[in-house]
N, CA, C and O of each residue as an XYZ file, in Angstrom:
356
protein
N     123.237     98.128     96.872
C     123.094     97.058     95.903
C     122.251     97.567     94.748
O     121.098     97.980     94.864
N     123.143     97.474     93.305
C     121.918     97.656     92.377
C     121.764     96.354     91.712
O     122.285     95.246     91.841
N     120.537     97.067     90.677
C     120.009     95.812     89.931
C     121.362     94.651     88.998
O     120.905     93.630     88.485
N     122.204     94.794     88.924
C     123.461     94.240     88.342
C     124.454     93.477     89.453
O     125.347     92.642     89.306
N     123.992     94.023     90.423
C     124.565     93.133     91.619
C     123.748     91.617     91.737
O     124.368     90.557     91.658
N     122.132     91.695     91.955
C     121.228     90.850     91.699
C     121.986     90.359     90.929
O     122.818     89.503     91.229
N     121.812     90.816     89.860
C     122.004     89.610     88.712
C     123.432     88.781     88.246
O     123.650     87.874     87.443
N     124.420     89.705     89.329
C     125.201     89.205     88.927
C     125.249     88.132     90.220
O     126.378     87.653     90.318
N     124.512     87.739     91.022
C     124.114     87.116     92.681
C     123.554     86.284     92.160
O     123.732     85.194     92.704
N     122.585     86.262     90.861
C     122.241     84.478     90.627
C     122.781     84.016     89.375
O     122.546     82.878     88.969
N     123.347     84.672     88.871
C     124.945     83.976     88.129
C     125.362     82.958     89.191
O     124.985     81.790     89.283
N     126.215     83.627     89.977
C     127.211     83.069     91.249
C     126.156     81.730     91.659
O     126.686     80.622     91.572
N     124.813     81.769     92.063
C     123.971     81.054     92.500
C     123.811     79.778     91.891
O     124.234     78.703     92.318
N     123.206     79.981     90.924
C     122.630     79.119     89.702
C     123.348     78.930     88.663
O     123.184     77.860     88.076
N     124.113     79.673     88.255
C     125.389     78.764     86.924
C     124.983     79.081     85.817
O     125.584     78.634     84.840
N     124.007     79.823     85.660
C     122.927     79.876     84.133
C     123.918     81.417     83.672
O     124.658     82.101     84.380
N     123.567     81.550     82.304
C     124.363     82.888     81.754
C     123.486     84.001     82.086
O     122.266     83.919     82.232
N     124.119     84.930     82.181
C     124.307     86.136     82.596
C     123.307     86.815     82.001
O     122.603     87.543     82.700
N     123.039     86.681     80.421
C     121.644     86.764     79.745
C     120.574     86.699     80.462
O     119.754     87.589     80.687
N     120.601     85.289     80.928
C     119.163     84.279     81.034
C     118.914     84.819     82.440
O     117.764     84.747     82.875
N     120.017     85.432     83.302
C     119.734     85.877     84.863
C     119.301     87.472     84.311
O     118.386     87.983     84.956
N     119.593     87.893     83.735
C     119.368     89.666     83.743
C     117.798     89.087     82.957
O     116.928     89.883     83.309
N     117.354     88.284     82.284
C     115.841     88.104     81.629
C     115.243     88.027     82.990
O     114.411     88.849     83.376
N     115.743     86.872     83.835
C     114.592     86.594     84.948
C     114.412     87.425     85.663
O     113.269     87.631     86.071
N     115.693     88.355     86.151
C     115.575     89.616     87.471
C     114.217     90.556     86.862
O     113.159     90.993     87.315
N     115.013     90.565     85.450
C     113.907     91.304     84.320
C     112.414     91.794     84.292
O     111.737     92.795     84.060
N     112.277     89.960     84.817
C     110.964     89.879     84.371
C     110.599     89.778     85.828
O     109.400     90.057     85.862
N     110.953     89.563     86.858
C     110.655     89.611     88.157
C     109.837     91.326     88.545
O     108.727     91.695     88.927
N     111.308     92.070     88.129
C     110.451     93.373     88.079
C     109.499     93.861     87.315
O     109.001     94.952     87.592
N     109.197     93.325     86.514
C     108.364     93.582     85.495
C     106.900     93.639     85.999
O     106.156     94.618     86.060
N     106.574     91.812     86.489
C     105.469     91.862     87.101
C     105.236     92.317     88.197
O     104.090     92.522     88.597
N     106.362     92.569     88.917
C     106.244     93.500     90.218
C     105.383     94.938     89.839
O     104.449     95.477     90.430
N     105.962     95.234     88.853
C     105.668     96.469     88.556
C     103.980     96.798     87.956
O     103.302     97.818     88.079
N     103.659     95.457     87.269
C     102.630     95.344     86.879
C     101.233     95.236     88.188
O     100.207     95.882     88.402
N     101.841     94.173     88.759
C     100.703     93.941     89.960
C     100.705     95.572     90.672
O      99.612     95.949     91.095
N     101.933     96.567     90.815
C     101.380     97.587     91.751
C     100.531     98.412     90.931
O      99.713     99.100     91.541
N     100.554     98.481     89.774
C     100.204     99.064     88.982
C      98.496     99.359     89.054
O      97.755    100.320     89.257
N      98.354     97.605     88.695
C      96.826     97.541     88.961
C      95.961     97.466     90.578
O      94.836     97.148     90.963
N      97.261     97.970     91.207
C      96.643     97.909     93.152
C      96.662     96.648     93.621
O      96.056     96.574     94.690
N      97.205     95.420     93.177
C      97.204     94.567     93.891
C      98.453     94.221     94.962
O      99.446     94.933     94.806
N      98.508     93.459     95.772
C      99.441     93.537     97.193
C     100.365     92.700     96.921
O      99.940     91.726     96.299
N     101.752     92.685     97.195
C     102.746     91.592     97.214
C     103.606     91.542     98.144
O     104.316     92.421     98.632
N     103.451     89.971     98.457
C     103.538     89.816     99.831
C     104.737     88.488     99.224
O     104.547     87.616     98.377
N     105.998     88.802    100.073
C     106.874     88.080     99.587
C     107.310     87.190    101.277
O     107.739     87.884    102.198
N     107.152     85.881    101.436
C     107.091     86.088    102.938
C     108.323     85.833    103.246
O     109.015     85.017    102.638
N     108.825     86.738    104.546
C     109.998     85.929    105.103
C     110.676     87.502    104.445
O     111.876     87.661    104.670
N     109.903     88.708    103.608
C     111.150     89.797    103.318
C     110.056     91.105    103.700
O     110.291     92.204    104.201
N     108.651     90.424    103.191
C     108.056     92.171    103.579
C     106.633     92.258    102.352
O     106.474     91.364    101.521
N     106.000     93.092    102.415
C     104.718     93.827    101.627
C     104.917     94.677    101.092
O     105.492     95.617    101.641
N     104.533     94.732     99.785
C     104.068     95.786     98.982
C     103.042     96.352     98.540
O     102.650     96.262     97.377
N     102.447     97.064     99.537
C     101.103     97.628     98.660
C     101.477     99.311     98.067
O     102.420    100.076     98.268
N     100.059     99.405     97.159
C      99.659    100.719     97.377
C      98.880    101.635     96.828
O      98.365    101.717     95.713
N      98.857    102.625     98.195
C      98.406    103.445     99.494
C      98.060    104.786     98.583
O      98.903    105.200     97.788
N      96.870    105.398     98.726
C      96.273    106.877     98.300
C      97.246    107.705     99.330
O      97.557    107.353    100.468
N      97.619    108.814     98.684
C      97.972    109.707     99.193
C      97.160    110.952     99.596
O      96.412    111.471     98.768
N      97.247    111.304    100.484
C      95.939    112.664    100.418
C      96.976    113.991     99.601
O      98.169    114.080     99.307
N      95.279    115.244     99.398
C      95.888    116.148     98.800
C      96.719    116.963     99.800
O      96.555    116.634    100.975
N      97.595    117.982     99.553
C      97.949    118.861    100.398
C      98.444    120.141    100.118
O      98.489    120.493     98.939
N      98.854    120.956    101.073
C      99.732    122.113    100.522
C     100.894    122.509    101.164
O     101.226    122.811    102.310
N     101.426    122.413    100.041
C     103.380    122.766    100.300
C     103.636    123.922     99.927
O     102.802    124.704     99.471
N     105.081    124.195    100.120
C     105.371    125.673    100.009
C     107.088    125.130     99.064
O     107.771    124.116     98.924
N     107.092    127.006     98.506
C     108.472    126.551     97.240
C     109.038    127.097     98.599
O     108.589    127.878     99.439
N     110.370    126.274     98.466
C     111.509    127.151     99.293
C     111.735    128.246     99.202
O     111.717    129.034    100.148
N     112.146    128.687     97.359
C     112.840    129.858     97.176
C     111.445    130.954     97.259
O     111.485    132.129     97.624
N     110.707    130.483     96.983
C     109.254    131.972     97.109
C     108.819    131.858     98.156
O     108.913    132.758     98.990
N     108.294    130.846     98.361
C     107.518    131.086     99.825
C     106.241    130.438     99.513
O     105.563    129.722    100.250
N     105.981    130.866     98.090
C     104.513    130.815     97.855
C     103.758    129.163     98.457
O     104.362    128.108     98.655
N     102.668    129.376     98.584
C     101.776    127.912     98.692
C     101.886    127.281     97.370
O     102.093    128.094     96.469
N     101.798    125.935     96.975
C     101.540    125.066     96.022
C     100.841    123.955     96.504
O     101.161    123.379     97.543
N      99.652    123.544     95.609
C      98.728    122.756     95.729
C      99.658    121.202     95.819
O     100.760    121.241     95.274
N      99.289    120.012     96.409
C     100.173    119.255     96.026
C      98.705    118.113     95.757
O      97.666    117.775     96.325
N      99.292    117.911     94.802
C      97.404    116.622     93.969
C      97.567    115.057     94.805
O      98.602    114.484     95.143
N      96.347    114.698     94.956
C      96.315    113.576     95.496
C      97.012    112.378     94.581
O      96.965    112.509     93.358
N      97.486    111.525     95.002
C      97.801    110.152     94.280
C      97.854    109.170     94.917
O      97.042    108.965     95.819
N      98.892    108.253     94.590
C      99.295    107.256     94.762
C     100.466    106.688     95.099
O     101.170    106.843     94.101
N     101.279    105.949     96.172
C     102.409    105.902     96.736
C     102.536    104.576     96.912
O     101.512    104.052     97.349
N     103.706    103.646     96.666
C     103.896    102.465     96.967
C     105.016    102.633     98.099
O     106.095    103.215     98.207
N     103.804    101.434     99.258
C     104.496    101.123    100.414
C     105.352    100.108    100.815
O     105.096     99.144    100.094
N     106.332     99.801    101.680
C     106.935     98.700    101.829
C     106.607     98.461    103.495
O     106.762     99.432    104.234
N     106.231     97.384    103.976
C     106.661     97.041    105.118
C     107.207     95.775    105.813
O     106.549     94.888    106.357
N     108.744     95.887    105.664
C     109.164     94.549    106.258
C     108.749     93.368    107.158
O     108.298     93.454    108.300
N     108.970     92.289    106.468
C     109.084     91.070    107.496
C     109.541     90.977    108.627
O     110.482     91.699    108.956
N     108.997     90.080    109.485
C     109.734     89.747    110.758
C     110.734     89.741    111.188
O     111.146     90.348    112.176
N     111.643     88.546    110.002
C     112.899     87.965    109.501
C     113.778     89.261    108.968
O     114.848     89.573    109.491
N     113.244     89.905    107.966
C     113.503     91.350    107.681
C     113.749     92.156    108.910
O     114.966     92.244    109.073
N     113.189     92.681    109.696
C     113.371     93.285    110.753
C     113.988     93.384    112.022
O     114.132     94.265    112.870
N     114.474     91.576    111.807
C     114.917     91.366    113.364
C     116.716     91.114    112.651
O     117.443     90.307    113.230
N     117.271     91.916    111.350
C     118.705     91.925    111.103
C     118.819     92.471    112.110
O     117.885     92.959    112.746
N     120.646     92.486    112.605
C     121.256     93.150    113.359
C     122.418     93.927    113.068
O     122.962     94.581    113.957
């Protein structure tokens, strides 16, 4: 499913134009994107959590050389499903 499926899913839903659904999916991700941004958690209930999570530093290797490469600490956004989420079949 991509983002055009959504939107074309609350077309079908809601009756509103196709515009006004690609603004809201829009803006849905938007602040999604914003809250992980600044580290805060989103918790959608009944589908799952979003936080996120420090990554530690580490060291990897290139395939083609061999050599070691440093890999820098950051930042990783996590998901972990709902109940309801989890118990599909």
């Amino acid at each position: 499913m991509i983002k055009l499926d959504i939107i074309n899913e609350v077309v079908s839903k809601t009756g509103i134009t196709k515009s006004k659904a690609e603004a809201a999916v829009e803006t849905v991700f938007e602040s999604m994107k914003k809250a992980l941004a600044t580290g805060d958690r989103i918790e959608l209930r009944g589908f799952g959590v979003f936080n996120v999570r420090p990554r530690k530093t580490g060291i990897g290797r290139n395939p083609r050389t061999g050599a070691e490469v440093n890999i820098p600490p950051g930042k990783a956004v996590r998901f972990k499903p709902g109940k309801e989420l989890q118990s599909i079949d």
